[in-house]
N, C-alpha and C positions, 0 to 999 in steps of 0.2 A: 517480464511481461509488463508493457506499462499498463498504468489503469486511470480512469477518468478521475476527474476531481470527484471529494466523498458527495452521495447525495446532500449531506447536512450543511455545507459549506452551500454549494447550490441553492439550497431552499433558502438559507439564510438571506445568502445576496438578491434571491427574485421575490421573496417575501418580506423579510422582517425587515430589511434596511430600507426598501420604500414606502412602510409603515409610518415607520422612525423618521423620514425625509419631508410626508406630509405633515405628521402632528410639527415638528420641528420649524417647517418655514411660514406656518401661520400665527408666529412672534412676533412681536410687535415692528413695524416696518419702522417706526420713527428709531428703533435703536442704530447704534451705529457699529463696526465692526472694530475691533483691537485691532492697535497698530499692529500688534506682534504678529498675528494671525495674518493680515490685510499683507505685510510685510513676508512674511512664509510663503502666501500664493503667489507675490509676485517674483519671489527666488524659483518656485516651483516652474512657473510659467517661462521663466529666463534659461531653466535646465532642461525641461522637455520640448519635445515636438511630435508635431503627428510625422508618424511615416505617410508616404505617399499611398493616397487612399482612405485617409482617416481624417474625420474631421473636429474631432473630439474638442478642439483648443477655438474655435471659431466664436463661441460667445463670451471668450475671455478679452476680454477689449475693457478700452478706460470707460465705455460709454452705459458701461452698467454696474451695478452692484458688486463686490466680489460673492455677496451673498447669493446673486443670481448666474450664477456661474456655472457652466455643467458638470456636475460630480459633487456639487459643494451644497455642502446641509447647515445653517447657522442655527444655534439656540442662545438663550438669551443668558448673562454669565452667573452665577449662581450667587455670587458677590454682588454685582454690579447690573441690575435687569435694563439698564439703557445701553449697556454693552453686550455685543453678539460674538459669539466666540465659532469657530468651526467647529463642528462637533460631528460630522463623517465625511470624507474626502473619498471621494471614487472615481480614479484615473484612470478612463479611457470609456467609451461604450462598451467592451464584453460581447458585443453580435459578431458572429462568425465571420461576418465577409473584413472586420475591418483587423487593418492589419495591426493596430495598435500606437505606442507611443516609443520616440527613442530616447537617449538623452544622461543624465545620471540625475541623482535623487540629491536634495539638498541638504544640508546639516540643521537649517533652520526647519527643515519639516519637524523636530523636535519640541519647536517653540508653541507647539498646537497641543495647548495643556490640556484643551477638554475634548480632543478628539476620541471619539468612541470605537468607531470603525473606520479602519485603513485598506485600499483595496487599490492594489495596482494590477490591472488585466493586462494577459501577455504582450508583449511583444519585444524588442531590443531595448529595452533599461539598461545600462552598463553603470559598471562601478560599485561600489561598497554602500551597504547599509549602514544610515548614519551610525557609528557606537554608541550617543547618549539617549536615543530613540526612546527606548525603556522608560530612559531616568527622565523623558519629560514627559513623556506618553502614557502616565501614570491609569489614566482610563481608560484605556485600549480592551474592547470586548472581543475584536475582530481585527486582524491582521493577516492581508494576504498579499504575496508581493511575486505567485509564482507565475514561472513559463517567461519569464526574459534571461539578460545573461549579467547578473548580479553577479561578482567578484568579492573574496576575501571570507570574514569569519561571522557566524552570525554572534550579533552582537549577546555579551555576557547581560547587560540591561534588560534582557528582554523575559531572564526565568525572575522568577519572584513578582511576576505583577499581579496585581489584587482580584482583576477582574478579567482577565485573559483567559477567554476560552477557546479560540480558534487562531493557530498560526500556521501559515502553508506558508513556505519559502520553498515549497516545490520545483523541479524544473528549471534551476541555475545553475550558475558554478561557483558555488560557495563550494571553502576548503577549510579546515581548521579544524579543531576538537570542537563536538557540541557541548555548548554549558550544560554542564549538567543540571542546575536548578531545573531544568525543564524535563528531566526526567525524576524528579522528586515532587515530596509532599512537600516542597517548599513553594511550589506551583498550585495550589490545591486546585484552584478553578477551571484550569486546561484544561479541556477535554479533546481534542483534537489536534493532533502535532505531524504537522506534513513536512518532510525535510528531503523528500524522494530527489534520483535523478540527479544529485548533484554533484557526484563520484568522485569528490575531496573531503567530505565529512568524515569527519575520525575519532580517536578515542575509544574507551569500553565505556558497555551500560553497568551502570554503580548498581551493585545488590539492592540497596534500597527501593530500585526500581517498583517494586512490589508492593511498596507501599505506598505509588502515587494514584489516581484518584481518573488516567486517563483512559477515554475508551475508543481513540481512532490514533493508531502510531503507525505512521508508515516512515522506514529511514530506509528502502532499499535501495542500492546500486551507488554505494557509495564506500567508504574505503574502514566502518569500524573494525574494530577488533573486539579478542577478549571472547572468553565463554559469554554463555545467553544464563541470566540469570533468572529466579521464579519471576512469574509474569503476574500482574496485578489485577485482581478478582475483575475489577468492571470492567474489561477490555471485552472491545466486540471484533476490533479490525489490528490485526497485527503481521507486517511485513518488517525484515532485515536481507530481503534476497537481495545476492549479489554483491555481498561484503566479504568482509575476510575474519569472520567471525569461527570458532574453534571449539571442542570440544564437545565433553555428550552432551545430551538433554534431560539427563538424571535430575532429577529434582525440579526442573521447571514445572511440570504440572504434577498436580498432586489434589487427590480429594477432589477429583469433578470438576478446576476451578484452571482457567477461566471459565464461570460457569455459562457466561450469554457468550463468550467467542466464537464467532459464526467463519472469519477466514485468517488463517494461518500461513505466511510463508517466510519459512527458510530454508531457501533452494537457492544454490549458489553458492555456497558458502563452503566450509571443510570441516562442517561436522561431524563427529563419527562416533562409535559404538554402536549398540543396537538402537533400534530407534523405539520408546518406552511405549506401551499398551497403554498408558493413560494418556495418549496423543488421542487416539483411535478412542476412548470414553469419552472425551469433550461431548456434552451433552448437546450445546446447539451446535457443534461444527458441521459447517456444509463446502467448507473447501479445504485441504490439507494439502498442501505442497511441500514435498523435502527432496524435490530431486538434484542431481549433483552435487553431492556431499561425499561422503567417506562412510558413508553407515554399514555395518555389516551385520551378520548374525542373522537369526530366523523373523519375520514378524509375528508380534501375538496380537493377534486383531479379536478382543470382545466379541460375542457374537450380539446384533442390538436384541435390547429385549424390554416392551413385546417385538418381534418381529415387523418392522416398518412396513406399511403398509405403498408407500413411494422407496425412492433411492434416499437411505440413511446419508449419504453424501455426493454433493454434487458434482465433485471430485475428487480422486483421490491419487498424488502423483508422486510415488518414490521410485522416480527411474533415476538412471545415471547415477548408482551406487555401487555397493557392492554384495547386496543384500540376498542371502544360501535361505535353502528350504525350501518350501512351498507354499503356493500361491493358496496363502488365508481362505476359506471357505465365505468367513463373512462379507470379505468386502467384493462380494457377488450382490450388495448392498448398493453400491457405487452405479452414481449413473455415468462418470467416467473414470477410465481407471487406466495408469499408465505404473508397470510394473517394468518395463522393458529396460534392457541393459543393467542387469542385474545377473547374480550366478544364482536363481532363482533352479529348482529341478521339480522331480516330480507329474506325476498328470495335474493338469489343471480341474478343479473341483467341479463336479457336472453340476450345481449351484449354478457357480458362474460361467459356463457355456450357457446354461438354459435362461440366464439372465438375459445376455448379447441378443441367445435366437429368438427371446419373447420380447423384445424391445426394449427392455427397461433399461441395459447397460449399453449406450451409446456408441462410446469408444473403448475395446479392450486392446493395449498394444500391451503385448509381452515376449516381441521378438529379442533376441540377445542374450539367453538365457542358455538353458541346459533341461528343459521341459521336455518331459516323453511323449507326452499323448494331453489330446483335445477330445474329449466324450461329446462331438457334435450334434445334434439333433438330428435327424433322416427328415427337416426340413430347408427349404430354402434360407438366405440370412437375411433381414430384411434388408432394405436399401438405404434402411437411415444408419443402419447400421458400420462402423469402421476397425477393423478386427486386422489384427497384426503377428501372424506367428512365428515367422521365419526366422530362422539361422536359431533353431532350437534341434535336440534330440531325436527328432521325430518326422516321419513323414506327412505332410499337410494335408490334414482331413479332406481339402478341398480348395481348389482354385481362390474362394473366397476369402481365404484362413492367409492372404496376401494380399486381396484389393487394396486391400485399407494402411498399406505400407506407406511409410513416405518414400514417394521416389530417389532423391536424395542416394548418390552411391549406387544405384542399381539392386535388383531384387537379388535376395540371398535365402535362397529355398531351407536349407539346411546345414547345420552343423559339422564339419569333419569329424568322421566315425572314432577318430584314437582322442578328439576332445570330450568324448560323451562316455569313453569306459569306465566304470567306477565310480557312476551315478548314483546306481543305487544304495552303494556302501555310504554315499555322503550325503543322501536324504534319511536312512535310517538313523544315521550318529547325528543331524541338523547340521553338520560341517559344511563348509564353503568351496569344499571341493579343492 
């Protein structure tokens, strides 16, 4: 599922950097700009261009400042206050209609010591991120270089910096192991590490993981391995869907924690065993995704307590498993819930029918399964409602107990009667049939 950039990265670039742009270019106009910098922009300018459409490079002419420059913020050097140093660079306008910038990125962008924030908005950038980027970019708060087609490894320079809070290399084709430094406490300042969508990033996450300090990691659809190991108290947003990552989730959550992790997904992936009842207690969790994995065994879903007064979760999706038993009472909590394609049996809990028929559970699919019976309500379903029971045990309550199929393959009413013998021997023993 791809997802928008985090709101935090957002408010940054529409707030805080043109905060930082005004205080910064009311410096003293008699200063003059470093060669080295004056010298970077115009390497920058020789490697980029607008795509047709964009006009982003039009006030880079000799006939102005380079400190007047669109994207360019000078401050005055900390050494040197008659010297102006660049101190945030932002390539490209960012407004939806334009199409962006193409080109490759230069090795002297490095030489910009007091750069703060780096922000290159999508478009076709090709080629490699400088390697010593890091080792000169020693002030880097803000680094973003996603949605072009950036090639090769992201550079090792880039964990261990002082002041590095936000990196999204989102949305390219970067390949390589990621450094690890950026998933440790040797990064403390990180807080948001975007490396989505690049589906050559590789290697395992280092045990230590757990003891880094980030609360926005998204690495899905890209090529890791390796078990998942405990996950680190302050995280709030955590994806690896879509990797080639392996084994249980024993021991990842433990003791309520992550305690603010509000979205979770690893779907995708080939993890298996049962999937652990302390998934299902994350206290703020409001998204859970583990569908297509390997997981088997019964679920033990908590029931909330007190009793949520809304849906305990906004969703909750472990389909495309292989997961026996019956369909949890509690997660009639769920405002969607996709349990479908699983060896799931049983009647479904009149909980969660009464959920679906009072509105609160949006979408229940749980076609694919081995389920006997739907305890319907003797009302109508409402219309917002999207409800999926087919190719289960059981005859369909009602025409409606299939609206809400995906068309995809054609409808599929029910199950062949010699798949559904000896059901109930494998709901009493919680076996997988």
């Amino acid at each position: 599922m791809a997802l928008p950039p985090p709101r935090l990265v957002l408010l940054f670039l529409l707030v805080v950097a043109p905060q930082r742009a005004a205080r910064a270019q009311s410096s003293s106009s008699s200063a003059t700009l470093h060669e080295r910098d004056a010298a970077a922009l115009r390497d920058i300018r020789a490697g980029l261009r607008d795509l047709p459409g964009s006009r982003f490079f039009d006030s880079w002419d000799d006939a102005r400042s380079p400190c007047a420059y669109a994207g360019v913020v000078c401050a005055p050097d900390n050494d040197d206050p008659t010297t102006l140093r660049v101190s945030v660079l932002t390539l490209g306008t960012g407004l939806a209609d334009s199409p962006g910038l193409a080109g490759t990125l230069p090795a002297s962008l490095a030489s910009l010591a007091a750069l703060t924030d780096l922000v290159l908005y999508p478009g076709q950038v090709e080629g490699s991120i400088p390697s010593d980027l890091g080792s000169g970019l020693r002030r880097l708060r803000l680094l973003s270089l996603s949605g072009n087609r950036l090639t090769g490894p992201v550079p090792d320079s880039l964990a261990g910096l002082p002041d590095l809070h936000t990196l999204d290399l989102g949305n390219n084709r970067l390949d390589g192991a990621i450094p690890a430094g950026l998933l440790l406490p040797s990064s403390p300042s990180l807080k948001v590490l975007i490396l989505a969508n690049n589906g050559g990033l590789s290697g395992e996450i280092p045990a230590q993981f757990a003891a880094s300090q980030l609360f926005h990691v998204d690495l899905s659809r890209n090529a890791i391995t390796g078990a998942l190991p405990p996950l680190p108290p302050t995280l709030r947003y955590f994806s690896v869907a879509g990797n080639a990552m392996q084994g249980t989730l024993d021991g990842v959550f433990h003791n309520g924690q992550p305690a603010d992790l509000v979205f979770l997904d690893v779907s995708m992936n080939s993890f298996s065993g049962s999937v652990p009842p302390e998934v299902f207690a994350l206290p703020s969790a409001s998204s859970l995704l583990l569908s297509r994995n390997n997981f088997t065994g019964p679920l033990a879903v908590p029931r909330p307590t007190p009793p949520p007064s809304a849906a305990a979760w906004a969703v909750v999706d472990v389909s495309h498993n292989a997961i026996s038993g019956r369909v949890p009472e509690a997660l009639a909590a769920a405002g969607t819930l996709y349990v479908n394609n699983n060896r799931m049996s049983g009647e479904v809990p009149p909980a969660v029918a009464r959920s679906v028929f009072d509105g609160r559970m949006t979408t229940f699919y749980a076609q694919h399964n081995f389920l006997t019976g739907f305890p319907a309500p003797p009302r109508p379903l409402p219309d917002s409602a999207a409800l999926c029971l087919s190719y289960n045990c059981m005859d369909l309550p009602s025409a409606a107990a299939a609206d809400g199929c995906p068309t995809i393959g054609g409808p599929l009413e029910a199950r062949p009667a010699d798949q559904c013998r000896n059901m109930d021997d494998d709901v009493s023993t919680g076996g997988d049939g």
